[in-house]
VOBA-303798 format. One record per atom (N, C-alpha, C, O): residue in three letters; x negated, y negated, z. Coordinates in steps of 0.1 Angstrom, whole numbers, plus 5000, padded with zeros to 4 digits. Layout:
<sites>
ALAXYZ/...
</sites>
This chain:
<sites>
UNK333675461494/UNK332475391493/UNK332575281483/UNK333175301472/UNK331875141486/UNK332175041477/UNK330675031475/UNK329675041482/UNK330775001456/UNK329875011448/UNK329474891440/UNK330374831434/UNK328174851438/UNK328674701429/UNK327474761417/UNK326374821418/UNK328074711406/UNK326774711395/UNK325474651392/UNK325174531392/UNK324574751388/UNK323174671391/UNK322874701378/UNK323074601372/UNK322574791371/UNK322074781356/UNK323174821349/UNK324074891352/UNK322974751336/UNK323674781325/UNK322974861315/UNK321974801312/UNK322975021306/UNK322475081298/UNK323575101285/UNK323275051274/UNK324475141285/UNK325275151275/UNK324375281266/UNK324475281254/UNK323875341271/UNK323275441258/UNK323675561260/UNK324175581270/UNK323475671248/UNK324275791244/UNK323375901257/UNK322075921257/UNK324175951263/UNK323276121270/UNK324276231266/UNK325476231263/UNK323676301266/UNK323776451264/UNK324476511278/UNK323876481288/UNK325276591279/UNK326076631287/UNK326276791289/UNK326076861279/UNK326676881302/UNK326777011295/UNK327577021314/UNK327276961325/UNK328477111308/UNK329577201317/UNK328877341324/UNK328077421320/UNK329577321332/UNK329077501338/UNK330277571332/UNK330177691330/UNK331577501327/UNK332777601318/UNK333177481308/UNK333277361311/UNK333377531295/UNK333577441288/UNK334977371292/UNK335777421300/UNK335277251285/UNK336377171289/UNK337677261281/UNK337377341272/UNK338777251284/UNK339977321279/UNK339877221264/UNK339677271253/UNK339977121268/UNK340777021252/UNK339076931251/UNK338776861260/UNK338276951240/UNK337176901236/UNK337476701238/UNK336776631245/UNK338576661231/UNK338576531234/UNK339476461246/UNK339876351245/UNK339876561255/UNK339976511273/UNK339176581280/UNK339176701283/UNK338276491282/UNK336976651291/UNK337176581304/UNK337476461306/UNK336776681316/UNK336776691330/UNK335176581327/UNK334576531318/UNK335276581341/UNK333776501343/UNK332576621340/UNK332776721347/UNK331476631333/UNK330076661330/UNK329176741346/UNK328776671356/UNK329176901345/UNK328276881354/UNK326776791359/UNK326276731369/UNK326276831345/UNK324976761343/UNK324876651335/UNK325676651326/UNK324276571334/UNK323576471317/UNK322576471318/UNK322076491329/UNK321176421304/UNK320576421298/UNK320076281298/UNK320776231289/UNK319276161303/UNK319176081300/UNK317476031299/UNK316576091306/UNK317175931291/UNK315675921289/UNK314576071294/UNK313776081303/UNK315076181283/UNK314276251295/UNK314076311306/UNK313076361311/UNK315576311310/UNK315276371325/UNK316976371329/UNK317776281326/UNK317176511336/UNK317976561336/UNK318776581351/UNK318376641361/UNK320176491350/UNK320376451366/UNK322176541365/UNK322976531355/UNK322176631380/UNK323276731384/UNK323876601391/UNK323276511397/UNK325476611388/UNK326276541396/UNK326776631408/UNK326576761408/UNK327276561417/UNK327276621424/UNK328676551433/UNK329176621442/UNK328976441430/UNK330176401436/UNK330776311424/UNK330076251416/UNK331876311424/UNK332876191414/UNK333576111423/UNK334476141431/UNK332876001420/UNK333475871431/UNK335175791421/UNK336275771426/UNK334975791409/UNK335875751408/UNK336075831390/UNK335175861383/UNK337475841387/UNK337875831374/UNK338675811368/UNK339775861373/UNK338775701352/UNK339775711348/UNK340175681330/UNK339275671321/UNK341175681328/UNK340975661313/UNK341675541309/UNK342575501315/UNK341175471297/UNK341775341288/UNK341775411275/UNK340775451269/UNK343275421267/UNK343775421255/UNK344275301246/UNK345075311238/UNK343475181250/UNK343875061240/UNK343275051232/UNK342075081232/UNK343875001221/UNK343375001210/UNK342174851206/UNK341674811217/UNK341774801200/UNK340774721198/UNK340574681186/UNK340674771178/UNK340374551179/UNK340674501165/UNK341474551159/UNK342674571162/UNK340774581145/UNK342274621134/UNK343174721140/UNK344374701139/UNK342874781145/UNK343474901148/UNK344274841162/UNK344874931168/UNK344374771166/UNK345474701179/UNK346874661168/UNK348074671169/UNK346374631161/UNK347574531155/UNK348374651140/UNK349274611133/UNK347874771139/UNK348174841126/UNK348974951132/UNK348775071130/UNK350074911142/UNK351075001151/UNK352174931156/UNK352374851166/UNK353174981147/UNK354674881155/UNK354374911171/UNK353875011176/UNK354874801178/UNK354974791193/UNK355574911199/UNK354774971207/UNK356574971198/UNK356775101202/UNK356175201204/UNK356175271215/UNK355275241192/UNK353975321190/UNK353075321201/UNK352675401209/UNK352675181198/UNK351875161205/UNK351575151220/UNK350475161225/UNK352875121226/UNK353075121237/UNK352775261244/UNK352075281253/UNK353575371235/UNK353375491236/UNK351375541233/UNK350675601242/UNK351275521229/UNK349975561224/UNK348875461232/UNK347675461230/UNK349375361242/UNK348175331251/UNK348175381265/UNK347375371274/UNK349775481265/UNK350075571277/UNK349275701275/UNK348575751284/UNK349375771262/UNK348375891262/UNK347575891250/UNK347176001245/UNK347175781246/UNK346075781236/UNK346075841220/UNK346875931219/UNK345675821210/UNK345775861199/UNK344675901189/UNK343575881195/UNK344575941178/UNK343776051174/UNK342075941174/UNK341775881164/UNK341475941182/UNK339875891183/UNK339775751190/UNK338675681191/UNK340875721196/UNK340975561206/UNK341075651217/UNK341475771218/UNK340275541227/UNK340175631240/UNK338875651246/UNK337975691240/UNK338575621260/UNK337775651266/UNK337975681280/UNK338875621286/UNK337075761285/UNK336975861297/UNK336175811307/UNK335075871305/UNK336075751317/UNK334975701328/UNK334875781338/UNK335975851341/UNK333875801345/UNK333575871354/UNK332275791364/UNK331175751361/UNK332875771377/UNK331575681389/UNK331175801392/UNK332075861396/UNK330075871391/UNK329375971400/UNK328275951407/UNK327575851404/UNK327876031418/UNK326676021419/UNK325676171419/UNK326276281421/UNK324476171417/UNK323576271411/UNK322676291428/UNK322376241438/UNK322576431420/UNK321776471432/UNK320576411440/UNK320376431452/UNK319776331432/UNK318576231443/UNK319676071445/UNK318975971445/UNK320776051447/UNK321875991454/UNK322175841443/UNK322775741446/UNK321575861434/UNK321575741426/UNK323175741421/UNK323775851420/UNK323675601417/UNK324975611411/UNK325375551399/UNK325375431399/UNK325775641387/UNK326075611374/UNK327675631367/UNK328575711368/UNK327475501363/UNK329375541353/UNK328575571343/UNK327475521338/UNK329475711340/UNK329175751328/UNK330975751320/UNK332075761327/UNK330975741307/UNK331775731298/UNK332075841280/UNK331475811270/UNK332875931280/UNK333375991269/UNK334275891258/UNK335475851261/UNK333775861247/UNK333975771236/UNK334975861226/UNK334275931219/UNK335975881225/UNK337175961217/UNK336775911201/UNK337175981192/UNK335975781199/UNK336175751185/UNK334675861177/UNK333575881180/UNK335275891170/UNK334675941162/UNK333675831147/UNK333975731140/UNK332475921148/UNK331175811136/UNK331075841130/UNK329875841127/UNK331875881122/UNK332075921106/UNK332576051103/UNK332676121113/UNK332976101091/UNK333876201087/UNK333176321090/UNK333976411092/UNK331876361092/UNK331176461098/UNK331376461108/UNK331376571113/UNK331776321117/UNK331276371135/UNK332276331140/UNK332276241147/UNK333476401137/UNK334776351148/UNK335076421163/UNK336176461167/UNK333976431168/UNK334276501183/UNK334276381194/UNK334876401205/UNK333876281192/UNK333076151202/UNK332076211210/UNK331576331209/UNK331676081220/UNK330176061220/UNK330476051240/UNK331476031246/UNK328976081243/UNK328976061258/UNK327875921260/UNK326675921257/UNK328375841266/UNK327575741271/UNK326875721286/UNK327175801294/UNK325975621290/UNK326275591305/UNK325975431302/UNK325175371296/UNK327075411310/UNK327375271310/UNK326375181317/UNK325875091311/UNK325975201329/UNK325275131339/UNK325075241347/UNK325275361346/UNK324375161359/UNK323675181376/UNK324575071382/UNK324674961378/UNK325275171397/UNK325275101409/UNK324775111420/UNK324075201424/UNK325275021427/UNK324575041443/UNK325275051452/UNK326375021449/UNK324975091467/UNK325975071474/UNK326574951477/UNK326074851471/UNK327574911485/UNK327574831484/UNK327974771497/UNK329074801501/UNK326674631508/UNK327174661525/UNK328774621525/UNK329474551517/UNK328974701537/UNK330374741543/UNK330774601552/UNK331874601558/
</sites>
């Protein structure tokens, strides 16, 4: 199914598994999320995948070797997780797991949703 983007949100939801993930910072896609209030079951995963590049200081504070390596399987808080799904009343959201950690209290990362798409004619 081809999809094109209609809204942009970029804001934090709340997320919850019917089994927790094996590794807290590579998680499977989210049964459910939490967004403004209201609470939407996925129900299909159209697409997923992951980016481990690094970004400002931290692109350039890794001999090339390393780094090469570490944009193949990511390193300790670079990293994010995408997921196209769609929710049970058929609406469709990327949602996104943020590996960076927001300070020394909160090093687990964060769940986002990126936008709304639509279908898109064939």
């Amino acid at each position: 199914m081809k999809t094109l983007p209609s809204q942009f949100y970029d804001e934090p939801i709340e997320v919850t598994f019917d089994e927790d993930p094996v590794y807290a910072k590579r998680p499977e896609c989210p049964n459910t999320f939490r967004w403004r209030d209201e609470e939407f079951r996925i129900v299909e995963v159209l697409s997923e995948e992951q980016n481990f590049e690094r970004h400002g200081k931290s692109a350039r504070n890794m001999v090339p070797g390393h780094a090469a390596t570490a944009s193949r399987v990511g390193s300790w808080g670079v990293g994010r997780y995408f997921f196209c799904v769609i929710v049970e009343n058929g609406r469709i959201f990327d949602i996104y797991f943020d590996r960076a950690p927001q300070g020394a209290g909160d090093r687990k990362g964060h769940w986002f949703i990126k936008g709304e798409r639509i279908r898109a004619e064939e």
